[in-house]
N, C-alpha and C positions, 0 to 999 in steps of 0.2 A: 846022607840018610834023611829020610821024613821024618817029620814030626808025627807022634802018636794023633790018630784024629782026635778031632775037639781042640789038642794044644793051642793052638792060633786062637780060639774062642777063648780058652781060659787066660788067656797071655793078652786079650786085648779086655777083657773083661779085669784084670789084674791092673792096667794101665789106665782105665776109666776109674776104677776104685782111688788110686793113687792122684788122679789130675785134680777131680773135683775138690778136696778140701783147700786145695792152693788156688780154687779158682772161684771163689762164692758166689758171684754174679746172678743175676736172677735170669731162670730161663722164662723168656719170654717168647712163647713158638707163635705164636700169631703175627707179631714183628718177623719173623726170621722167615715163614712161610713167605708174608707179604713182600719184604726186602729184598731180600736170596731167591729164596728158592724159583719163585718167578722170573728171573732171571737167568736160569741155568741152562735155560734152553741156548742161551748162545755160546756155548760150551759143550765141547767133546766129550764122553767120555772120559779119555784118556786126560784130558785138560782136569778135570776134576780128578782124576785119580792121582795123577801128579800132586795137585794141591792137598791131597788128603792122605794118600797113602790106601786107600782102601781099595776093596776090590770091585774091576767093572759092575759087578751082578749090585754091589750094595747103591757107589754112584747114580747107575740109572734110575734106581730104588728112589734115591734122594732125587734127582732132578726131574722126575714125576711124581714128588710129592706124595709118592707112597709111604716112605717110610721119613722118619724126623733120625738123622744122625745123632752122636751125644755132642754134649753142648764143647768137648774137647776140639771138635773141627769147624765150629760153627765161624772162626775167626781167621782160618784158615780159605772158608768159601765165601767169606765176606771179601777179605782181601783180593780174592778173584773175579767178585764182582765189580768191586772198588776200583780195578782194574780197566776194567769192559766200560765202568762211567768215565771212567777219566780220559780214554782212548775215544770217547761220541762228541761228535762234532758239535755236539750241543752243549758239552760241557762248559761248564763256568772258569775260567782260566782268571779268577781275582789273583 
């Protein structure tokens, strides 16, 4: 059976309310635009939905810099990019 509409909005809005206090960190979006988000072009779709759990329509949101995710997945697309540097042949292998 579905979910009443909205439930998903309220249930992920519920789960943003819950992360932030365990997570203080400062958001800093200009870092994360510059870092990430730049970056996301060499990634699918799908490859960022996996890493995040979100859906296609909001992803592409995010890797055109349309839209700023909550800072809940920001470490999540880091670590995917962290990925994509480590795998460039130009990486630093100290």
């Amino acid at each position: 059976m579905n979910r009443a509409p909205g439930a998903a909005i309220v249930e992920a809005h519920g789960r943003n309310r819950r992360w932030a206090p365990e997570h203080p960190a400062q958001r800093d979006e200009a870092r994360f635009k510059r870092d990430i988000v730049s970056k996301l072009d060499a990634f699918t779709l799908k490859e960022i939905r996996k890493a995040t759990g979100l859906s296609l329509a909001a992803c592409s949101c995010i890797r055109a810099g349309a839209k700023m995710p909550h800072t809940r997945f920001w470490e999540a697309l880091s670590d995917l990019v962290e990925r994509l540097v480590a795998q460039s042949p130009t990486a630093r292998k100290d």
